[in-house]
Backbone as CSV, one residue per row, in Angstrom:
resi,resn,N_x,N_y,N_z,CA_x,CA_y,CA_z,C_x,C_y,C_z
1,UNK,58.394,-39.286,24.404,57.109,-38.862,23.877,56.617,-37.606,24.592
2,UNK,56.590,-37.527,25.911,56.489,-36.178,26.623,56.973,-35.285,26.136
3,UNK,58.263,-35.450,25.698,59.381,-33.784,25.557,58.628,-33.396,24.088
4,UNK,58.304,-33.943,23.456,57.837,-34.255,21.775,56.365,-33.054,22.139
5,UNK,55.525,-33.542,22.878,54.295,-32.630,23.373,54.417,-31.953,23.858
6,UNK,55.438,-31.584,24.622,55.929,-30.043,25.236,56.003,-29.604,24.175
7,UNK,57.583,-30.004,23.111,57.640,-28.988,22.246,57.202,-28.463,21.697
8,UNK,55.638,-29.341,21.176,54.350,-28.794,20.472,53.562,-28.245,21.308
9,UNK,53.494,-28.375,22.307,52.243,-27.162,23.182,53.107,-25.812,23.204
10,UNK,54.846,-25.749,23.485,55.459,-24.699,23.360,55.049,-23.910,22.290
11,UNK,55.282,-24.488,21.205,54.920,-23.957,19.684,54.128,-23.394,19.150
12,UNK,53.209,-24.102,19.660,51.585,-23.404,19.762,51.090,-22.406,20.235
13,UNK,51.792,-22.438,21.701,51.253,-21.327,22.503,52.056,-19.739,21.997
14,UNK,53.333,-20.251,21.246,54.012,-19.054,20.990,53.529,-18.771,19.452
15,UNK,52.869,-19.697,18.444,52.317,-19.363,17.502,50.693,-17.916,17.643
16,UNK,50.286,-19.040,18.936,48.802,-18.306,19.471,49.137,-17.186,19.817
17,UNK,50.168,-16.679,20.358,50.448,-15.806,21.059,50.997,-14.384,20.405
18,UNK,51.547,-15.013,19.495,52.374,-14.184,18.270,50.916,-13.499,17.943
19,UNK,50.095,-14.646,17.159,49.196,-14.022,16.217,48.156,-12.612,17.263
20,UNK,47.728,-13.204,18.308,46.961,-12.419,19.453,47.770,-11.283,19.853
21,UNK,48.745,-11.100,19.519,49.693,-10.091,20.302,50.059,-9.054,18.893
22,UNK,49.901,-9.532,18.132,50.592,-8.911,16.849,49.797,-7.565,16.648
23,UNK,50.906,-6.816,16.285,50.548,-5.434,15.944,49.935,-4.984,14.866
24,UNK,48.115,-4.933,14.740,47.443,-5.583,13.709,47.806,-4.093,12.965
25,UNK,47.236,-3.330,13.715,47.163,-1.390,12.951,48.448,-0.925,12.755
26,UNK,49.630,-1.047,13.520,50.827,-1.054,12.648,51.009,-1.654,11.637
27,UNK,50.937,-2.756,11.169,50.908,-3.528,10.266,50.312,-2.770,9.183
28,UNK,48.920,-2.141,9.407,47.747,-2.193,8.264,48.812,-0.584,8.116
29,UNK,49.272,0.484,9.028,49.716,2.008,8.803,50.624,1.455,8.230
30,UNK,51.980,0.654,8.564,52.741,0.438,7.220,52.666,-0.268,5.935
31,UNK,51.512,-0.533,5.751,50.713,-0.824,4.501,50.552,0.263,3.570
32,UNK,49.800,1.410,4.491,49.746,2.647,4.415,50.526,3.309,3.233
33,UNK,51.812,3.551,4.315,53.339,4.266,4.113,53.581,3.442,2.534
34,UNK,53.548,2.077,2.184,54.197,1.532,1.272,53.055,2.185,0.142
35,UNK,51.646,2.053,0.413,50.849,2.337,-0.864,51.192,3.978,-1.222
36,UNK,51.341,4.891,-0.317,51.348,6.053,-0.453,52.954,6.636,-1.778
37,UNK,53.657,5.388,-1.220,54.951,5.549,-2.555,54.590,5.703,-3.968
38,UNK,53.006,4.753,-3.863,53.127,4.967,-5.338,51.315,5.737,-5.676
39,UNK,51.438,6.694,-4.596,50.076,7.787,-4.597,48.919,7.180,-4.434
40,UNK,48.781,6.209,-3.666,47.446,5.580,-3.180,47.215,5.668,-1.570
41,UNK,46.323,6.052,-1.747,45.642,6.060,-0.063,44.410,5.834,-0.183
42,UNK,44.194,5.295,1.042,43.152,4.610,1.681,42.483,5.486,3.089
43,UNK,41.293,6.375,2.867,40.374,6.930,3.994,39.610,5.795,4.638
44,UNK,39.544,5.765,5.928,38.437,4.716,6.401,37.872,5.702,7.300
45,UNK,36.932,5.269,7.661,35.696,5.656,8.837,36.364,5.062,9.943
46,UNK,36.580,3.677,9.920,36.594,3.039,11.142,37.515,1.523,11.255
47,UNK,38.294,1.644,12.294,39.433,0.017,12.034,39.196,-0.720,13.236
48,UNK,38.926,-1.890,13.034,38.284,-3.048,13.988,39.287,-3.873,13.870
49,UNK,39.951,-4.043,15.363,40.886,-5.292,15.407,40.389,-6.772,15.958
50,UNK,40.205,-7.517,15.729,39.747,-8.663,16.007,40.986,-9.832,16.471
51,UNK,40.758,-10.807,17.092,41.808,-11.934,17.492,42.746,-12.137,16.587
52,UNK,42.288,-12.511,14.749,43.327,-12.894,13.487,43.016,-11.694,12.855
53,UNK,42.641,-10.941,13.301,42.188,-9.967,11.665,41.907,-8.519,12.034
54,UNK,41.906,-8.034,11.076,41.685,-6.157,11.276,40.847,-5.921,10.228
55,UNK,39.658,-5.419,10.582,38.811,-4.744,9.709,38.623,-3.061,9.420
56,UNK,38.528,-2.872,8.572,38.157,-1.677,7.861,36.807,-0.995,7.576
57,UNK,36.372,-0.321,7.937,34.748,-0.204,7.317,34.728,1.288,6.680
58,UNK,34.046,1.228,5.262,33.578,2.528,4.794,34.797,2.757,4.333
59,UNK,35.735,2.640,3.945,36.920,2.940,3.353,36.990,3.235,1.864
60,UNK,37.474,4.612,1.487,37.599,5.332,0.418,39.300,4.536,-0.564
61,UNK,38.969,4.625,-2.070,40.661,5.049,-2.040,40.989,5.797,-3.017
62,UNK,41.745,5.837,-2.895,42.357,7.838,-3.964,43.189,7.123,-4.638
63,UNK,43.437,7.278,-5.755,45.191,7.082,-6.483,45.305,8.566,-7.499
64,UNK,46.565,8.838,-6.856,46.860,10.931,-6.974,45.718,11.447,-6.643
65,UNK,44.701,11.317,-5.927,44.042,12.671,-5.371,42.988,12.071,-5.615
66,UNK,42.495,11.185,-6.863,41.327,11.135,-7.498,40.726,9.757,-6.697
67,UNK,39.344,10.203,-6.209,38.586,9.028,-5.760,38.404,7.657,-6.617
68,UNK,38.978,6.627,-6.476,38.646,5.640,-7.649,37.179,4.542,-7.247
69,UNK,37.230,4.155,-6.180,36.582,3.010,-5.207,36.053,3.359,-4.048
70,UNK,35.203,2.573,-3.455,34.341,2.590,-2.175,33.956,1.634,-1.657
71,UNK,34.693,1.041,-0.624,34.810,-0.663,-0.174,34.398,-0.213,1.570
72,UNK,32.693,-1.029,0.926,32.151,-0.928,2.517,33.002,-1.622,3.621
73,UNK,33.271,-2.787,3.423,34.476,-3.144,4.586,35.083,-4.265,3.899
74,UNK,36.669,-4.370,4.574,37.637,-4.747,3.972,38.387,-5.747,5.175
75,UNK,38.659,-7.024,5.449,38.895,-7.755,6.388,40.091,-8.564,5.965
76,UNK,40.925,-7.839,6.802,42.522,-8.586,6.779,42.503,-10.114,7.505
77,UNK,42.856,-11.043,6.995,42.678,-11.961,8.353,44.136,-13.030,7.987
78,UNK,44.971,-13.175,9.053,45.863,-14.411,8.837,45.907,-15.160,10.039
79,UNK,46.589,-16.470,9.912,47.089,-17.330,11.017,48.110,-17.595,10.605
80,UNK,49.316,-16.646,10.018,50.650,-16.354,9.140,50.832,-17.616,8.095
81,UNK,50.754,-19.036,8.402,50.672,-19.527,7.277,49.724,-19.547,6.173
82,UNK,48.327,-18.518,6.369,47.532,-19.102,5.449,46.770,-16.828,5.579
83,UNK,46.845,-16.529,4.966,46.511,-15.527,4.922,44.684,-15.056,3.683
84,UNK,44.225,-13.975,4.223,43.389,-13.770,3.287,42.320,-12.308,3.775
85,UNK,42.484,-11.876,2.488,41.944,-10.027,2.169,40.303,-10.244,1.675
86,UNK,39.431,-10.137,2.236,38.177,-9.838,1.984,37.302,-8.905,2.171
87,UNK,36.938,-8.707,0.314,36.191,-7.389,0.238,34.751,-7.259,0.041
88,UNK,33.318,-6.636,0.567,32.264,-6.748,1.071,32.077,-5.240,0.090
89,UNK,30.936,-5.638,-0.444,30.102,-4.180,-1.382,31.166,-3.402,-1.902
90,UNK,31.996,-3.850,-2.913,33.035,-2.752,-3.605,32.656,-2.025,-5.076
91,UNK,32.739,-0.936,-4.945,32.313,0.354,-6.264,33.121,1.226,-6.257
92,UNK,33.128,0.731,-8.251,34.349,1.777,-8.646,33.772,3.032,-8.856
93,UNK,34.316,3.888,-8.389,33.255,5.409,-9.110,33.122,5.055,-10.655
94,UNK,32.437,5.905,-10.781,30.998,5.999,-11.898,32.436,6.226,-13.461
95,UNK,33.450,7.207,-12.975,34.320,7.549,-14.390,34.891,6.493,-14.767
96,UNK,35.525,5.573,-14.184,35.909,4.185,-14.037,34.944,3.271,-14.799
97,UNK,33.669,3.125,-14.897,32.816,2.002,-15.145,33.049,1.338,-16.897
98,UNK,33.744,2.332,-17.577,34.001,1.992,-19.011,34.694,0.809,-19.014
99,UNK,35.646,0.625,-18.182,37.160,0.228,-18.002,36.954,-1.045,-17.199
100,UNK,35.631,-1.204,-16.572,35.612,-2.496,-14.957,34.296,-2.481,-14.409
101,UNK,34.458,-3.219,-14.112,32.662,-3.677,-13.499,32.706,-2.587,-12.554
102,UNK,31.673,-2.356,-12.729,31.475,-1.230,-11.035,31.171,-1.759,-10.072
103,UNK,30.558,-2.877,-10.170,29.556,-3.495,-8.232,30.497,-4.737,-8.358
104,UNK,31.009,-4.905,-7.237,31.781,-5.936,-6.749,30.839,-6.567,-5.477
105,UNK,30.144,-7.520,-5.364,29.313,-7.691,-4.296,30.564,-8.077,-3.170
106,UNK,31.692,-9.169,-3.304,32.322,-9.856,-2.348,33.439,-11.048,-3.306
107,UNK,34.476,-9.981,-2.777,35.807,-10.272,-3.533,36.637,-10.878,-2.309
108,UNK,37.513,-12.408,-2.806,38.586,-12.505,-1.394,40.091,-12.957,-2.373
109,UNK,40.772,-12.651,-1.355,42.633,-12.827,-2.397,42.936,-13.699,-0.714
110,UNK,43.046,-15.056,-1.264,44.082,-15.705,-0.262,45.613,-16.172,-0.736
111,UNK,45.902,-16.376,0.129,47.671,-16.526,0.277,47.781,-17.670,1.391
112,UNK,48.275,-18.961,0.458,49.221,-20.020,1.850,50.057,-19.902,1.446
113,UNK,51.403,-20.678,2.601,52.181,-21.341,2.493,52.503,-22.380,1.425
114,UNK,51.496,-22.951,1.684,51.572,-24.598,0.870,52.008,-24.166,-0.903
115,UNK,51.504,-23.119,-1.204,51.908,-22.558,-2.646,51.929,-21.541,-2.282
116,UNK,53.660,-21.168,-2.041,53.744,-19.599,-1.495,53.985,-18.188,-2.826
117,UNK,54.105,-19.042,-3.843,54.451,-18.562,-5.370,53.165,-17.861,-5.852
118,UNK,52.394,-18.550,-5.493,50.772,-18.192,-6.204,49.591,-17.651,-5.273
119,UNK,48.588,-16.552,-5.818,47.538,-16.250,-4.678,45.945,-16.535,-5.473
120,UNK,45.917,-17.089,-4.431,44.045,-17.125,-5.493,43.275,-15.811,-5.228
121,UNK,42.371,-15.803,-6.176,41.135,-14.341,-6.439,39.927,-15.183,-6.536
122,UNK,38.690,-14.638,-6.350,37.450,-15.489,-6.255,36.633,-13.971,-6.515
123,UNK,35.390,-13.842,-6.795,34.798,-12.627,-6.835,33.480,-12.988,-7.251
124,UNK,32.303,-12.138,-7.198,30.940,-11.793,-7.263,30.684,-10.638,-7.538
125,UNK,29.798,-10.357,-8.780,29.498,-8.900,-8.627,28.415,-8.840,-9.817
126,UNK,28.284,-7.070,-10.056,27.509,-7.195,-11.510,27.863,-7.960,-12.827
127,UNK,29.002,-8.164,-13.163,29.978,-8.931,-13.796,29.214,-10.899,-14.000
128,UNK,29.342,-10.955,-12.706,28.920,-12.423,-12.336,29.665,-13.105,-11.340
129,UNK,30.365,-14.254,-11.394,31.166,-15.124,-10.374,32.556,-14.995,-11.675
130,UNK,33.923,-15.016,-10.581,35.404,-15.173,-11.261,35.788,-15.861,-10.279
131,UNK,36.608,-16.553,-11.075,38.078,-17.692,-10.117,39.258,-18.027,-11.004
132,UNK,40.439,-17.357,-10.203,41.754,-16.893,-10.813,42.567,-17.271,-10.118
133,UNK,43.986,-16.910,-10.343,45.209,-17.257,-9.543,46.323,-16.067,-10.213
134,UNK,47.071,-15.665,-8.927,48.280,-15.117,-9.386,49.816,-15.066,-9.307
135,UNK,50.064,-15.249,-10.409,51.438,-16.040,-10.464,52.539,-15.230,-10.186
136,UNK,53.110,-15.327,-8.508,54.092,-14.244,-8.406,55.450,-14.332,-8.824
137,UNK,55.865,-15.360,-9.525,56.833,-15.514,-10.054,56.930,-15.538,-11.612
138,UNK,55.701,-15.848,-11.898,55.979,-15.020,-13.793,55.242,-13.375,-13.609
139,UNK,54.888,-12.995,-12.773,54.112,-11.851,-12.210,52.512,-11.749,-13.438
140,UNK,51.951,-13.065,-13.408,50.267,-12.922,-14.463,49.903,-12.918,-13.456
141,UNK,48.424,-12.662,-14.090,47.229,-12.918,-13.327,45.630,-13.323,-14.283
142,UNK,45.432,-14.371,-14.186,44.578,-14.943,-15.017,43.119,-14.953,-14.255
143,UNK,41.977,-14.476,-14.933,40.806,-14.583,-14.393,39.761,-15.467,-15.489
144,UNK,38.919,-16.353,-14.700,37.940,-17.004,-15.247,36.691,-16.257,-14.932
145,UNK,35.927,-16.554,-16.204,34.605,-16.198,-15.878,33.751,-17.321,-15.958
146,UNK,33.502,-17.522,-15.070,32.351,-18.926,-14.361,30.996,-18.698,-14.794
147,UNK,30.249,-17.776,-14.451,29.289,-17.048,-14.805,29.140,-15.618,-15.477
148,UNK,28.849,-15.292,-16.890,28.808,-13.902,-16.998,27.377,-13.473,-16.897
149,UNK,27.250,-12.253,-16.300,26.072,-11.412,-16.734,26.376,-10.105,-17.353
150,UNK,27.011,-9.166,-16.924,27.012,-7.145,-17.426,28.519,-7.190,-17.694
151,UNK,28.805,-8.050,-19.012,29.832,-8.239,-19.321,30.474,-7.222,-20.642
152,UNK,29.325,-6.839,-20.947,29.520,-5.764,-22.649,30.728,-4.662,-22.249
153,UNK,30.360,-3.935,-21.522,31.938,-2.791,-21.160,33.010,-3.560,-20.932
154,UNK,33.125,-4.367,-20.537,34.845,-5.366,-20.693,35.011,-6.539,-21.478
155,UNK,34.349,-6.635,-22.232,33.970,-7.830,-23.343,35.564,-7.620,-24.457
156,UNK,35.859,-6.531,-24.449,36.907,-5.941,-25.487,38.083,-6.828,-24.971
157,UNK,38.332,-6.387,-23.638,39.814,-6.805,-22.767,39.739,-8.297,-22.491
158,UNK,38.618,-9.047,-22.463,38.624,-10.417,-22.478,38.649,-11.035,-23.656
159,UNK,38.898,-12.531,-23.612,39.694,-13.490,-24.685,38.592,-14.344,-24.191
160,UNK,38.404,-15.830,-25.032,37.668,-16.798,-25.160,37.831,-18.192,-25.742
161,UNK,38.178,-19.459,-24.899,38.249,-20.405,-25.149,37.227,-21.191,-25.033
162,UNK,37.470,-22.447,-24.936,36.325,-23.738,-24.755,35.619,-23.734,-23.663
163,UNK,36.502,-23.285,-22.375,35.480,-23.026,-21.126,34.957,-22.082,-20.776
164,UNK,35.386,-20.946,-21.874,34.264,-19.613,-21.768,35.189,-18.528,-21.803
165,UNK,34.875,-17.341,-21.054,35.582,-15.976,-21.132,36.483,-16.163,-19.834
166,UNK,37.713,-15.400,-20.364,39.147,-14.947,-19.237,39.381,-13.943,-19.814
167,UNK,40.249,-13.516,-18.208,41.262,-12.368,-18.776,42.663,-12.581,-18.308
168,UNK,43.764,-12.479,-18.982,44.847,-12.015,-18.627,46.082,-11.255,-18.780
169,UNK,46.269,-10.844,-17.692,47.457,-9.618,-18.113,49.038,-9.817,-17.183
170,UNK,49.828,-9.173,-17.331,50.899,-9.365,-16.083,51.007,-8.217,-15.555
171,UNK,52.368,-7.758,-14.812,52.009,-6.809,-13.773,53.719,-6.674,-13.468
């Protein structure tokens, strides 16, 4: 029974240790490098590393040159089995607004283990409340609308069943 609790305090401490030690801003610059393949970048003001997580604040993003978004802060956070991206005051510029809600109050995309196939989406905004999932192995992504409010500019791209308005597309 001893050797059994070693092996788990071992485990632990090298789990704890991993995560505390991990190279949060490398991580987030080769994030970077991969978005930039396909002409997206990301300006920030400012990157906050924390114990599980790396934050972002004031962060711009471009796709080819052109400003699309403006995500007051953006918070990476994992404990490697259970991961999750949360976004705080997000706006699409103004040319964009035909096409997508513009005010995103507080958007999060998690990722476990336990269903490593699929990621959930959750969101708030002018829009209203959404709760979705995305299927990385048929590559969809299905969104519910829980609550609508400033729904008329994307009313076109959404569909409608018994429990109300969705959208989905693949990728």
């Amino acid at each position: 029974m001893q050797m059994v609790k070693k092996i788990f305090i071992t485990l632990f401490i090298a789990w704890f240790a991993l995560l505390v030690f991990m190279p949060k801003q490398e991580l987030y610059y080769k994030l970077e490098e991969e978005l930039a393949k396909n002409e997206i970048k990301i300006n920030k003001k400012s990157i906050d590393e924390g114990l599980f997580s790396l934050t972002l604040k004031q962060a711009s993003v471009y796709v080819k040159g052109i400003k699309v978004a403006t995500i007051e802060e953006l918070t990476l956070f994992t404990l490697l089995f259970y991961t999750k991206v949360e976004l705080d005051s997000f706006l699409l510029d103004d040319t964009l607004k035909a096409m997508a809600p513009q005010q995103t109050d507080k958007a999060i995309l998690s990722h476990s283990v336990l269903s490593p196939l699929e990621a959930s989406v959750s969101a708030e905004g002018s829009f209203g409340v959404i709760e979705g999932s995305v299927d990385l192995t048929e590559r969809k992504l299905h969104i519910d609308f829980n609550e609508t409010k400033e729904i008329e500019t994307i009313k076109s791209q959404l569909k409608k069943d018994e429990k109300g308005w969705y959208y989905e597309t693949s990728f």
